[in-house]
C-alpha positions in Angstrom: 28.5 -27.9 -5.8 29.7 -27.8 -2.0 29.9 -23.6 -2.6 26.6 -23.7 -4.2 25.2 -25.7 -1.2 26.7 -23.9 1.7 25.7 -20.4 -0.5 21.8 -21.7 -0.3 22.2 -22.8 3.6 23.5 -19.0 4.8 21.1 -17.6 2.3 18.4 -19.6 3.4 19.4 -18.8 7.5 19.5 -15.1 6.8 15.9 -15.3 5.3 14.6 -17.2 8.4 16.3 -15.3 10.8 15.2 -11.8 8.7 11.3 -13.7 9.0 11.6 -14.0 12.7 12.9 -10.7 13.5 10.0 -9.5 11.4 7.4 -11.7 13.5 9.4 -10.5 17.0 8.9 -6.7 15.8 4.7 -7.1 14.9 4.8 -9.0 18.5 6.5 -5.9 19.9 4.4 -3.4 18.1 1.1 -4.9 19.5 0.3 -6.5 16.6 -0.5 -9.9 17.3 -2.7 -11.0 14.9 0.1 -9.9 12.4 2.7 -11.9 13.9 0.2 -15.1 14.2 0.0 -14.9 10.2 3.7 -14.7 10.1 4.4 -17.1 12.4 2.1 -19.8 11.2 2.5 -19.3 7.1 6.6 -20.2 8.3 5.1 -23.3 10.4 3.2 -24.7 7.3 6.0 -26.7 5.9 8.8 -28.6 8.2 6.6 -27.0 11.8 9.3 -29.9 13.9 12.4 -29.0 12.5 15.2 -27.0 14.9 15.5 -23.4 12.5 11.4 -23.0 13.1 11.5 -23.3 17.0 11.3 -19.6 17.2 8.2 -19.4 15.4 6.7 -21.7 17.7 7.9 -19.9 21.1 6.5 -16.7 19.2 3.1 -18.0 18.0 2.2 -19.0 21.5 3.1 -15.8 23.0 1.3 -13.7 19.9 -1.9 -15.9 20.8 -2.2 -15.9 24.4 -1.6 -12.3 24.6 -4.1 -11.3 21.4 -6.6 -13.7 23.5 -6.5 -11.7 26.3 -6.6 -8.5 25.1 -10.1 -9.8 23.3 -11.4 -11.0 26.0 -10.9 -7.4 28.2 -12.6 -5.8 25.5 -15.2 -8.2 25.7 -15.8 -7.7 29.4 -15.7 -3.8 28.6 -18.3 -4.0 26.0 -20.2 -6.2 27.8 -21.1 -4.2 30.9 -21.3 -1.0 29.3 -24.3 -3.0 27.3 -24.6 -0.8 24.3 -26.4 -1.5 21.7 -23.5 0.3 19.3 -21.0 -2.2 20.7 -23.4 -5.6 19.6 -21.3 -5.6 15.7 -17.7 -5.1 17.8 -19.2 -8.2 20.6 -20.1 -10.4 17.5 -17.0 -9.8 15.7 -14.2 -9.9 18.2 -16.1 -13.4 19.3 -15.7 -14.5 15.5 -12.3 -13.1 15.5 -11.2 -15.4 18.6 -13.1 -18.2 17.1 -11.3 -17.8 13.6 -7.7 -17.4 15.4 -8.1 -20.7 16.6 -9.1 -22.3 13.6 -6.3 -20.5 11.8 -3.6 -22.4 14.2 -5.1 -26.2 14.7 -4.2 -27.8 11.5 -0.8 -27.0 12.9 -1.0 -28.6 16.3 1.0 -30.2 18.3 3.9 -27.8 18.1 6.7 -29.2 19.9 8.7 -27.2 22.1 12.3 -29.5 21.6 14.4 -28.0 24.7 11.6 -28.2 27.0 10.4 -31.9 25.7 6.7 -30.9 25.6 4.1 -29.2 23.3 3.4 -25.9 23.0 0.3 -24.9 24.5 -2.4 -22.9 23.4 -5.6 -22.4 25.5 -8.9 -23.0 23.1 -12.4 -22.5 23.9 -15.5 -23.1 22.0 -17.1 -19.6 21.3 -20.0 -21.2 19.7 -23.1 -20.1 22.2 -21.3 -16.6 22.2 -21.3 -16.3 18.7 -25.0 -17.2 18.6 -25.9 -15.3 21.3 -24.4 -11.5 19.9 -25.3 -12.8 16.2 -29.1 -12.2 17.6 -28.6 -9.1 19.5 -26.4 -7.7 16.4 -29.2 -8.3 13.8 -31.9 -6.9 16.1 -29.7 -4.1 16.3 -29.7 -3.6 12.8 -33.4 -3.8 12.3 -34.1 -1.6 14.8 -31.6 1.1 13.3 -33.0 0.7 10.0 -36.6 1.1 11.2 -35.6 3.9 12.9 -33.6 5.4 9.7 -36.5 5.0 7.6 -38.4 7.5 9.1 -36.7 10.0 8.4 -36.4 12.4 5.7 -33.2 12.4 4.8 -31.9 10.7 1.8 -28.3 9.7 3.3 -30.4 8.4 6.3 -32.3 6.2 3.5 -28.7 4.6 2.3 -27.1 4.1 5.4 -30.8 1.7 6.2 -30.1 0.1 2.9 -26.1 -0.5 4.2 -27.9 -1.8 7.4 -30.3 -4.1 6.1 -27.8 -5.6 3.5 -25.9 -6.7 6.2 -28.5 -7.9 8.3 -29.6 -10.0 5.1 -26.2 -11.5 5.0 -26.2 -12.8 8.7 -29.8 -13.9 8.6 -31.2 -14.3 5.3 -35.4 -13.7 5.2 -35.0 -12.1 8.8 -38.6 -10.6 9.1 -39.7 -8.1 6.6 -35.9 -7.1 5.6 -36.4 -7.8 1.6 -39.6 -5.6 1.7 -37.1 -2.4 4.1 -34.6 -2.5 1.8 -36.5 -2.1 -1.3 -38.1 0.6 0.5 -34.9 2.2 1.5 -33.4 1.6 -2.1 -36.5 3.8 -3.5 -36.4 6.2 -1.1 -32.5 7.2 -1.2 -32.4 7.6 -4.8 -31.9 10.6 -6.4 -34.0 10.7 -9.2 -32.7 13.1 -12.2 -34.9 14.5 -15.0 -33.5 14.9 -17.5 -34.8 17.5 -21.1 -33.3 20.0 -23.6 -33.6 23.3 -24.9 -32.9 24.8 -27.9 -31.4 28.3 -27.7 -30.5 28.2 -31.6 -32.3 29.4 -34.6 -32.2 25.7 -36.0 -34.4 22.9 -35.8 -32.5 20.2 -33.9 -33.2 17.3 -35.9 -35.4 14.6 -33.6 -33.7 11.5 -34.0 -30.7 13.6 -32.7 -32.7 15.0 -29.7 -34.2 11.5 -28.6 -29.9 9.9 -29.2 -28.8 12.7 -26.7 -31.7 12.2 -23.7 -31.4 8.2 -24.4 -29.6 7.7 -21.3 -30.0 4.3 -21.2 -27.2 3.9 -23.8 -25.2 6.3 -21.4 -24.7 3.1 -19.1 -25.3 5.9 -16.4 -27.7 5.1 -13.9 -25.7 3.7 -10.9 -26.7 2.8 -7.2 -28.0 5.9 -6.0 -28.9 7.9 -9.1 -31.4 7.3 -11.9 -32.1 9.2 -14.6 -35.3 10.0 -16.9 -35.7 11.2 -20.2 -39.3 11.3 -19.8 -40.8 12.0 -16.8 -42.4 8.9 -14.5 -45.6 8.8 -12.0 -45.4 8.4 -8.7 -41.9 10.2 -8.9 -40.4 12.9 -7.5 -37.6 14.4 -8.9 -34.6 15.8 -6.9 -32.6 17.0 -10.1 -32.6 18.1 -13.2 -30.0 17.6 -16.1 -30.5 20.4 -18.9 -29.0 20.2 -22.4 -29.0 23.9 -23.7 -28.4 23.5 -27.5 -27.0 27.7 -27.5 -25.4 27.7 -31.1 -25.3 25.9 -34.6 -23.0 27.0 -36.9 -22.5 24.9 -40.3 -20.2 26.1 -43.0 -21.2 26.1 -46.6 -20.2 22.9 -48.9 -17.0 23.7 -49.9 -14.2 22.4 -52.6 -10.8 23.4 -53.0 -8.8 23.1 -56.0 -5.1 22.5 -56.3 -2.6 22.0 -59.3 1.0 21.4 -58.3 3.7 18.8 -60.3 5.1 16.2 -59.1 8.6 14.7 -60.2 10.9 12.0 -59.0 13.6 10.1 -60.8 13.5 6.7 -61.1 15.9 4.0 -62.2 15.6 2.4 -65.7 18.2 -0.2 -66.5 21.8 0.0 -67.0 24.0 2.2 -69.7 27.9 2.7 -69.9 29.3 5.0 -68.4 30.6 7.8 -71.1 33.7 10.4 -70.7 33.6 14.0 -71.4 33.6 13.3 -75.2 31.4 11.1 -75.4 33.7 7.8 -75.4 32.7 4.4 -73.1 35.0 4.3 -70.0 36.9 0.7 -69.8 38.0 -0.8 -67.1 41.7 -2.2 -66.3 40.8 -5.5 -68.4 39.7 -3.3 -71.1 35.9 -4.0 -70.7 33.1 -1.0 -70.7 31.8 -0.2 -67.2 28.0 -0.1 -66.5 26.3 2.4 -64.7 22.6 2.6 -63.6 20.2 4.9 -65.9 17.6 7.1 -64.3 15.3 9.1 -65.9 12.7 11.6 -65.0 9.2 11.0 -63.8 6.3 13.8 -64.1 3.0 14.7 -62.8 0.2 17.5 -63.0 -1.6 17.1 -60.1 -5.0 18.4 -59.7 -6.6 18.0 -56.5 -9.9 18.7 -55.3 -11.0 19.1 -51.4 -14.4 18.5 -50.7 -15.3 20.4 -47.6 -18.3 21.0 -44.9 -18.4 21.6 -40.7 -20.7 21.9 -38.1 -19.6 23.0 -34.5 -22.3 22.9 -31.9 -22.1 24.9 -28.7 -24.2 24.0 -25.6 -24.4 24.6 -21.8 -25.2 21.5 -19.3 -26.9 22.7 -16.1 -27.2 20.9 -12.9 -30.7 22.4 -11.2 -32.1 21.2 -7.3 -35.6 20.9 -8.6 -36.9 21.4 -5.3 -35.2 25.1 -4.8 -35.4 25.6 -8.2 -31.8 26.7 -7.8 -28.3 26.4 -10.5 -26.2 23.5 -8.8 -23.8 23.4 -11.8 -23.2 24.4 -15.3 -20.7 23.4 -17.8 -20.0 24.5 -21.4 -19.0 22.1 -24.2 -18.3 22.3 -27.7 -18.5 19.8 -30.4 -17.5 19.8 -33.8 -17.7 17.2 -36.8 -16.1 18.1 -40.4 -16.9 16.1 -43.4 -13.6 16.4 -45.1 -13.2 14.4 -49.1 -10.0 14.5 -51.1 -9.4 13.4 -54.9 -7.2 14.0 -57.3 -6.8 13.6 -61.3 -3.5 13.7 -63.3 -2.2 14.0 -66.2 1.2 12.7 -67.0 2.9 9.9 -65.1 1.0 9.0 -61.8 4.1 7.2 -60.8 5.8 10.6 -60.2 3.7 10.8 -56.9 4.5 8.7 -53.8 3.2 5.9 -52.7 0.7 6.9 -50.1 -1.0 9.7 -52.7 -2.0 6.5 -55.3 -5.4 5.8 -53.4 -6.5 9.7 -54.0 -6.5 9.0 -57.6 -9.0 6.1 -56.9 -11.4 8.5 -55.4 -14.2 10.7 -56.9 -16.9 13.1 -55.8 -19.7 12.5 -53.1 -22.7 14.0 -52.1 -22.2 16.8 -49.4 -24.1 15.5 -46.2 -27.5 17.7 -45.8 -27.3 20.2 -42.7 -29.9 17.3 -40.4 -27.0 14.8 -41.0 -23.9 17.4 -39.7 -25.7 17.5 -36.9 -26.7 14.5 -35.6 -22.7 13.7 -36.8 -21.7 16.2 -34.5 -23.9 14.9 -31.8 -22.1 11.8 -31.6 -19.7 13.4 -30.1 -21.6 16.1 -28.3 -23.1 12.7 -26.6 -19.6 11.6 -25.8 -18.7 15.0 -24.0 -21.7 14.7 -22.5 -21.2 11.3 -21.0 -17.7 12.5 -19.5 -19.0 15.4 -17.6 -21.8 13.4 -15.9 -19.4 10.8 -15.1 -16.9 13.5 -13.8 -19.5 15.1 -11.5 -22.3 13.9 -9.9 -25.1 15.4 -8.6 -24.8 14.4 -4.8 -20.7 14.4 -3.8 
């Protein structure tokens, strides 16, 4: 126990005295705000004994020198008087304000050799906070009025960006809601989306309206909305075109097989027999047992019921407003409706295991060509899905 004890003590002094070097370095490195978290998460628990003195010499350095750096940035800011600077003024005043806050439930920190506290200079930031709260949000409205005028979609979202952040430091400030409605609308790209049909087929409807259903596409996102059917009032930036180019469907199909099948099985005990045709004994004069096997067989006929359909298409990615081929991207799609049976004669115990459930099945009804396709669409819908999600319109 004394070995286990003194191991935990040295382990326990390297692991402080790794912390601190740790602390020292992000105070070195200019890091102070790094070396205050260090400093006071080792401070949270035993903050008087002699092993966390360090941590307390080093906290008070890491804060009076991170407060003074604020504050020359602040005096900086301040008399260039730029409105650009009013979100770094309002933070760096939260920042010193939050600092503080971060080390007082620790205080006093005693300072054991020098038989005092140690001391850490607060100031109430409250009026300052106030004060660049107000210029910051009038900054932002301005911006965002400003941003609105123009004609420029990524002007439109950056408002939006604005004016969601003006909401969350002044909710109902002004008109805010109404702008960033206004700037939602106007920075969306709005895609039209329709299909053609290149083939010699009829492309069944129901497949047709499942394919340009884009709300089951769980597509639309921030900044893009799509449209099967074209809306009033809208004006369209993209469009997204579904060229159906080739249908090919195989004719119904079924195979026939015949093969045997034969496996040897064991059936009870017999004694084992010489050359002649004499029972073997054993050393006690007794006839020795063997296991009897006999011979299993099978005449397999199996039947493959067969039909495909493979649809080719082309997606195209068009700027409506130039009229002009942004993207295009071929996919392929295929579905096969595949049926197997079999029928026997013989023993159906001659198969294996995992053949049985073919015997169980019978014919079905080929699917009709409508059916292949919407089958094949599935996936075509799929495909689809993965290359809209892979590349959208705007980068």
């Amino acid at each position: 126990m004394k070995k286990f004890g003194l191991l935990f003590s040295i382990l326990f002094l390297a692991l402080s005295s790794c912390g601190v070097k740790t602390t020292q370095s992000l105070l070195s490195d200019g890091n102070y705000d790094g070396a205050i978290d260090r400093a006071v998460e080792a401070l949270r628990t035993k903050k008087d004994a002699k092993g966390k003195q360090d941590y307390v010499y080093l906290l008070e350095e890491a804060f009076a020198k991170a407060k003074d750096r604020d504050l020359r940035d602040l005096d900086l800011m301040i008399k260039e008087a730029t409105p650009t600077n009013s979100e770094r003024v309002y933070n760096t005043y939260l920042q010193l304000n939050n600092r503080q806050e971060k080390i007082r439930p620790l205080l006093p920190l005693p300072l054991l050799k020098q038989g005092k506290n140690a001391s850490f200079a607060f100031d109430n930031y409250s009026d300052q906070i106030v004060s660049s709260k107000i210029a910051l949000t009038k900054y932002l409205y301005d911006k965002a009025s400003v941003l609105l005028k123009s004609k420029n979609k990524l002007d439109f979202r950056l408002a939006y960006d604005d004016l969601f952040y003006l909401e969350s430091l002044s909710p109902g400030y002004k008109n805010t809601k109404k702008m960033m409605d206004d700037a939602q609308f106007k920075g969306t790209d709005f895609v039209d989306v329709y299909a053609t049909n290149e083939t010699n087929m009829v492309i069944p409807k129901m497949l047709q309206d499942d394919l340009l259903d884009f709300k089951t596409y769980g597509l639309n996102d921030k900044w893009t909305v799509y449209h099967s059917a074209r809306q009033k009032n809208i004006t369209y930036d993209y469009s997204l075109i579904i060229n159906f180019r080739q249908i090919n469907i195989s004719p119904e199909q079924i195979k026939e097989k015949e093969f045997i099948k034969e496996r040897q099985v064991k059936d009870g005990i017999k004694t084992l027999l010489d050359s002649r045709g004499r029972p073997v004994k054993d050393s006690l004069g007794k006839e020795i047992k063997v296991d009897n096997y006999r011979w299993l067989r099978a005449n397999i006929y199996e039947f493959r019921q067969f039909k495909s359909c493979q649809i080719t298409a082309k997606v195209d990615y068009v700027d409506v407003r130039t009229n002009a081929l942004l993207q295009s991207f071929p996919v392929t799609s295929e579905f096969i409706f595949e049926n197997v049976y079999s029928t026997y004669k013989g023993d159906r115990s001659a198969c294996e295991d995992n053949y049985m459930n073919y015997f169980n099945k019978r014919a079905v009804p080929f699917p009709n060509n409508d059916q292949m396709v919407y089958d094949t669409g599935e996936d075509l819908k799929a495909r689809l899905k993965d290359i809209i999600v892979r590349n959208k319109f705007r980068g």
